[in-house]
C-alpha positions in Angstrom: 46.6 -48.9 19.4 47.5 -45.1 19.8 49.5 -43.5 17.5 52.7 -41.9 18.7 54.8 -38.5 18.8 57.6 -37.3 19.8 58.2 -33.6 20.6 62.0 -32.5 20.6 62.2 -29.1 23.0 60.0 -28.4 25.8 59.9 -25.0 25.4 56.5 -23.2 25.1 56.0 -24.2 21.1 57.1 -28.0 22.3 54.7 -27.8 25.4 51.8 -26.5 22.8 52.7 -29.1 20.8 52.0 -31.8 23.3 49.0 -30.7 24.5 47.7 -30.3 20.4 48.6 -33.9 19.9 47.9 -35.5 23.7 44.5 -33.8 22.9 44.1 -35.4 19.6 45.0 -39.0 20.8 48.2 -39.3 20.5 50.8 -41.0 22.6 53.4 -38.2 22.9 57.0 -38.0 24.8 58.6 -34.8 25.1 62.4 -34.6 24.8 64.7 -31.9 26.3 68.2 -31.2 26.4 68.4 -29.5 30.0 67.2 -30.6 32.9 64.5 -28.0 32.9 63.1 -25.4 30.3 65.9 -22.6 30.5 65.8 -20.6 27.2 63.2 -18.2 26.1 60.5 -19.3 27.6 61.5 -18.5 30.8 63.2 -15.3 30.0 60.3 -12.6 28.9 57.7 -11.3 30.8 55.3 -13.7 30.6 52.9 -11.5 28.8 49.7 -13.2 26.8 49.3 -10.6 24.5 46.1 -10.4 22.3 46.3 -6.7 21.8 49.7 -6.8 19.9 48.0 -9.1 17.2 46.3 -7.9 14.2 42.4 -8.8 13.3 41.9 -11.8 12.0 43.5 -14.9 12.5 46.1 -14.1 14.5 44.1 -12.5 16.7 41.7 -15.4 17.0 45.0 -17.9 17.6 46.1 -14.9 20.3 43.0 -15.5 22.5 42.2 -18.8 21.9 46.2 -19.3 23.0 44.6 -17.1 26.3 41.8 -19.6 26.8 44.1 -22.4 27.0 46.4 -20.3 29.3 43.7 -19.7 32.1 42.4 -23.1 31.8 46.1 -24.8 32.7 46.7 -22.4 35.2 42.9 -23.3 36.8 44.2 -26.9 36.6 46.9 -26.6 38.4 46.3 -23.5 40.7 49.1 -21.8 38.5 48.7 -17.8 39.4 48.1 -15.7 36.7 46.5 -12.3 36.7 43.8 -10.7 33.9 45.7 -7.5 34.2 44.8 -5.9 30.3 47.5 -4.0 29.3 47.6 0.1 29.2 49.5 2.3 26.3 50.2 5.5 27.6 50.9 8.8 25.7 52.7 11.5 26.5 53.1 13.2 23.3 50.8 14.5 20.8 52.0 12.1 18.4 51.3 9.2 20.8 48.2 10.1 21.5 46.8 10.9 17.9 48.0 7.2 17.2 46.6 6.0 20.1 42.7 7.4 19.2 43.6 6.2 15.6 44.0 2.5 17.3 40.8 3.3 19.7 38.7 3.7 16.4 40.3 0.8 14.5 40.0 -2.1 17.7 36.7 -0.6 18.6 35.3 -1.5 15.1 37.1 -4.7 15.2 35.2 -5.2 18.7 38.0 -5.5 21.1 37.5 -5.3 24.6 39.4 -2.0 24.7 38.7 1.7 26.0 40.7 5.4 25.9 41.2 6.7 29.6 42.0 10.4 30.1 44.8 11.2 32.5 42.9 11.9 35.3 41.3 8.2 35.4 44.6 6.7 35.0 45.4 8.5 38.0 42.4 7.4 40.2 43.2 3.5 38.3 47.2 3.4 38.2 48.5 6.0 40.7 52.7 4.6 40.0 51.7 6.1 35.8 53.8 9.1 35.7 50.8 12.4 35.4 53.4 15.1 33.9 52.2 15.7 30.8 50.3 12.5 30.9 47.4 13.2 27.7 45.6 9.8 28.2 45.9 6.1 27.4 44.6 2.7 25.4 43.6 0.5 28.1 42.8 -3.4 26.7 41.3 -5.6 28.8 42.6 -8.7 26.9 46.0 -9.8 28.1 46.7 -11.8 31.0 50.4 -12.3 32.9 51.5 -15.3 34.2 55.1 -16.0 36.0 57.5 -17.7 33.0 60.0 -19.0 35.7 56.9 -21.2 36.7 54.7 -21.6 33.7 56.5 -23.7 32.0 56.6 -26.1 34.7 53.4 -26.2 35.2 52.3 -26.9 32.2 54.8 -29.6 32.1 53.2 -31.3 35.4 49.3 -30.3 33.3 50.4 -32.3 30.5 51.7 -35.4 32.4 49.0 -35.7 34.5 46.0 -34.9 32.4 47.3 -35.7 29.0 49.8 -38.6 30.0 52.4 -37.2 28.5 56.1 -38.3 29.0 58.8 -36.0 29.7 62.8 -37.2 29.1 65.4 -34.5 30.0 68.6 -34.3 29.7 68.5 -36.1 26.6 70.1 -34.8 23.7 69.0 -35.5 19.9 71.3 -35.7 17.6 69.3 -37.4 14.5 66.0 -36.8 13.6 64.5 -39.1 10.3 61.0 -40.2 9.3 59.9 -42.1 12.3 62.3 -42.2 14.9 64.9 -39.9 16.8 68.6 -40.7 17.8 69.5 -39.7 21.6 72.7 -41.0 22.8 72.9 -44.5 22.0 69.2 -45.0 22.0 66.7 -44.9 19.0 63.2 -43.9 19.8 60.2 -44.7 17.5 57.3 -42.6 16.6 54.9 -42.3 14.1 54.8 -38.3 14.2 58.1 -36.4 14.8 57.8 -32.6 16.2 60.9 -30.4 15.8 60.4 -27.3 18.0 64.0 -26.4 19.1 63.7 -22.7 19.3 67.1 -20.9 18.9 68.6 -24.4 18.5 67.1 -24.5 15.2 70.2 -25.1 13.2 71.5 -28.2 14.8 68.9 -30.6 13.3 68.3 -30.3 9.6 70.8 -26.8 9.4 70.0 -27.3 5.8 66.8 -25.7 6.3 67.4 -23.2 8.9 70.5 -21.8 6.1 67.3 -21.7 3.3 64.9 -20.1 5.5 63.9 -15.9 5.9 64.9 -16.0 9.6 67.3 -14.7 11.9 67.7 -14.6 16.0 67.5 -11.6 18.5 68.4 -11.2 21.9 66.7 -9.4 24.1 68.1 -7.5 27.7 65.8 -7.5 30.3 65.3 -7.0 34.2 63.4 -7.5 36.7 62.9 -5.0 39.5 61.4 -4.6 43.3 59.5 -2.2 44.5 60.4 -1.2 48.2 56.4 -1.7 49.3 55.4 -4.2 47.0 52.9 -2.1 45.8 50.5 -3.3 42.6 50.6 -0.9 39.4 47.6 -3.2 38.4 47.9 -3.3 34.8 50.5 -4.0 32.8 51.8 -0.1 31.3 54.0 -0.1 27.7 55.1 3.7 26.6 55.0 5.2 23.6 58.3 3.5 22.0 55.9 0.2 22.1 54.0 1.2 19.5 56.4 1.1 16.8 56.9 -2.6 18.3 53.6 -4.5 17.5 52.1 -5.6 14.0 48.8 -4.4 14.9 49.7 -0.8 15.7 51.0 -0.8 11.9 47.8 0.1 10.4 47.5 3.5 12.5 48.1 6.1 9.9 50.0 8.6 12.0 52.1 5.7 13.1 54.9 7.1 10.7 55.0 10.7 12.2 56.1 9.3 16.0 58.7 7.0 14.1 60.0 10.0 12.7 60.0 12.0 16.2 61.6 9.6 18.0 64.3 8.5 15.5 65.3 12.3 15.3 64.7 12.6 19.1 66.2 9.4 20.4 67.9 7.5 17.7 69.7 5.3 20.3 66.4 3.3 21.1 65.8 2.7 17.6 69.3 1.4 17.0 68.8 -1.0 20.0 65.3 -1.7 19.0 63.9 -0.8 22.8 60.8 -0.6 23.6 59.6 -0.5 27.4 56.6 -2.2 28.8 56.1 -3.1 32.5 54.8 -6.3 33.6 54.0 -7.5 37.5 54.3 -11.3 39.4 52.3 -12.6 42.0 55.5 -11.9 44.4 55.0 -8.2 43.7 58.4 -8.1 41.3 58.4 -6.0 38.1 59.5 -7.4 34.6 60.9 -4.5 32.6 62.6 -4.7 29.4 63.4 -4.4 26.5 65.7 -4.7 23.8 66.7 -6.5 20.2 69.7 -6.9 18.8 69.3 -9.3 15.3 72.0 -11.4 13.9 73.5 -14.6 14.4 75.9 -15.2 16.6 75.5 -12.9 20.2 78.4 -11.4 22.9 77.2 -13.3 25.3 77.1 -10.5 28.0 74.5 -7.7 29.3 74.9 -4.3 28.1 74.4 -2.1 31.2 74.5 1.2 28.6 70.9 -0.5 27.5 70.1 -1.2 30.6 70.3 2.1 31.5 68.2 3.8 28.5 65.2 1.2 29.3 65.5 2.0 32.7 65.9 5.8 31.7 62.5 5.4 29.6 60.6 3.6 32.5 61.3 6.7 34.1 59.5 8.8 31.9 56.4 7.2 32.8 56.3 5.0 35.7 57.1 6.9 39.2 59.7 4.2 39.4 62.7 6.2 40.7 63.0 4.1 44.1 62.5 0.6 42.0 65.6 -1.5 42.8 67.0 -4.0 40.4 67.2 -7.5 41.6 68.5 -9.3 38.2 68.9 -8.7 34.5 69.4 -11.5 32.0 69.1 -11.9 28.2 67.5 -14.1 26.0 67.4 -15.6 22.3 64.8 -16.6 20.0 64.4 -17.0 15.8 62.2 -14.6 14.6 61.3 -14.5 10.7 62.4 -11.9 8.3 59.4 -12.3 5.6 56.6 -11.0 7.8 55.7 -14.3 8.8 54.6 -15.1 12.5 56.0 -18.7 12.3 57.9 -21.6 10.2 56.4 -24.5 9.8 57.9 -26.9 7.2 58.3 -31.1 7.0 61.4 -31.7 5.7 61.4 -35.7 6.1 58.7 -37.4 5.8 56.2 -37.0 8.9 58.9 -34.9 10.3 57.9 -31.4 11.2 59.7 -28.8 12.0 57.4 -25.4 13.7 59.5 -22.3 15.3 60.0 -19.1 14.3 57.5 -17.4 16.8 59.6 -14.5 17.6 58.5 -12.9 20.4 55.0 -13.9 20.3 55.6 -17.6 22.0 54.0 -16.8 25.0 51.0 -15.6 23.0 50.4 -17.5 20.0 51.6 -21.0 20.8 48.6 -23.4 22.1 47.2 -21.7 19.1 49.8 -21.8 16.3 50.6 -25.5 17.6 47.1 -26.5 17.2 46.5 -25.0 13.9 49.0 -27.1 12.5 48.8 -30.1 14.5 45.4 -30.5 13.4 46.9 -29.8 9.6 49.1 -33.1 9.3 47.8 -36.0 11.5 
């Protein structure tokens, strides 16, 4: 007989969940709240981002994570797009960290290469050329559409892994071996907590203990009046004070300094602005981070305005119209760590804590530790 799990969330850590277990045998069911996935992973830009992930293991998880991505979205005719990704520099600051990062991913043999202005104007005509000095092109990252992903890979896992989805079920108990929903106790022999930025509702005990805290992120999404294709994803300079494995550039503290004495009010909002593009021809643009616990539950158009104010200093995006702006919330850890994974009941497990990184590092992460308990 098969051994059983459940998964509580069917968010992107849930989904990789299921597929880590359905893959190792197991019987799993995947429970939701909602109707339909509606928190953060459907609300970023659906960005697979090796290149934001340092050497080593986490840059291993990052592309295996990839891997999994394309094969799901060749399963089920899912778009997505290989698009790399482009850093772009416009000061002298950006651009000494961005050969420092050249040298550093070139030795650790990433797929990357330094463009000079001129080919990023043949390549990516909408990259702003005033005083354009060059960029870090990466041919690692892939996009695919969040509104849709999710939902595809829910329909991948049901049909290729059997996997059982109940939504609109709330859990309100969680103990070794089953789960309470409503009036109904379901049995397992594995339990899988991955609740996202519900993570204090079951076992709050652990989320009050733990080096965490949540962030929530403005973003937008834009048209452009001829659906043209900027064909890579672009970040600017502000992004590289964003990713762990930018750290390591030893200049990386001189453009920190420049732009806190320049623009302080993106380092007090924690923007950074990166430009990601959908099948449809729309434009994901964001974004910001506010930490804490508790959120105003409304948009800030004043931040709006400075990422869209940014954009602008290196995307020819002046006629780009606006179509919708949201925000989003996710638990991100405070101790350095890229996730939380911790059984607090027996064969319980609790794994979140991904930050901003979901869309990258989940099939990964969620294998890793699958395969460390069963």
């Amino acid at each position: 007989m098969k051994k059983s799990a459940i998964v509580v969330g069917a968010g992107i850590v849930g989904l990789a969940t299921a597929k880590a277990l359905s893959n190792n045998g197991f019987s799993v069911t995947v429970i939701d709240k909602t109707q339909r996935a509606v928190g953060a992973s459907i609300r970023n830009f659906g960005m697979v981002w090796p290149v934001g992930q340092p050497a080593g293991e986490l840059y291993r998880l990052a592309k295996k994570s990839a891997q999994v991505w394309k094969d799901i979205c060749d399963g089920t005719g899912m778009w997505f797009n290989q698009s790399g990704s482009l850093h772009v520099a416009y000061s002298k600051e950006e651009w000494v960290v961005l050969n420092e990062l050249f040298a550093q991913f070139e030795a650790e043999g990433r797929p990357i290469s330094l463009l000079t202005a001129s080919q990023i104007a043949i390549k990516y005509p909408l990259v702003k050329q005033n005083n354009l000095m060059g960029g870090l092109f990466s041919s690692d990252e892939l996009i695919v559409d969040p509104r849709i992903a999710v939902e595809h890979v829910s329909d991948n896992l049901t049909t290729f892994g059997g996997v059982q989805f109940l939504w609109n079920q709330t859990v309100t108990e969680v103990g070794s071996g089953y789960i309470k929903t409503g009036n109904k106790v379901l049995k397992a022999d594995k339990i899988f907590v991955c609740s996202g930025q519900d993570i204090e509702t079951l076992f709050p005990e652990v989320f009050i203990s733990l080096p965490i805290v949540k962030c929530k992120l403005q973003m937008m999404r834009m048209q452009l009046p001829s659906n043209r294709a900027i064909g890579t994803s672009v970040c600017g300079g502000l992004s590289l004070l964003h990713y762990t494995s930018f750290k390591t550039a030893p200049s990386l503290h001189l453009l920190h300094d420049k732009i806190l004495t320049e623009m302080p009010a993106y380092i007090k909002h924690g923007i950074h602005v990166m430009v990601s593009q959908h099948e449809l021809g729309e434009l994901t643009v964001g974004d910001s981070h506010e930490y804490g616990y508790t959120f105003d539950p409304f948009d800030q158009h004043y931040i709006n305005e400075l990422i869209i104010n940014y954009l602008n200093s290196f995307m020819n995006a002046s006629n780009w119209v606006v179509n919708t702006t949201w925000n989003g919330v996710y638990p991100k850890m405070t101790d350095g760590s890229s996730w939380f994974f911790n059984e607090p009941v027996n064969d319980v497990y609790l794994l979140n804590g991904l930050g901003g990184a979901g869309m990258t590092l989940s099939f990964g992460v969620a294998e890793k530790m699958v395969n460390e308990v069963i």
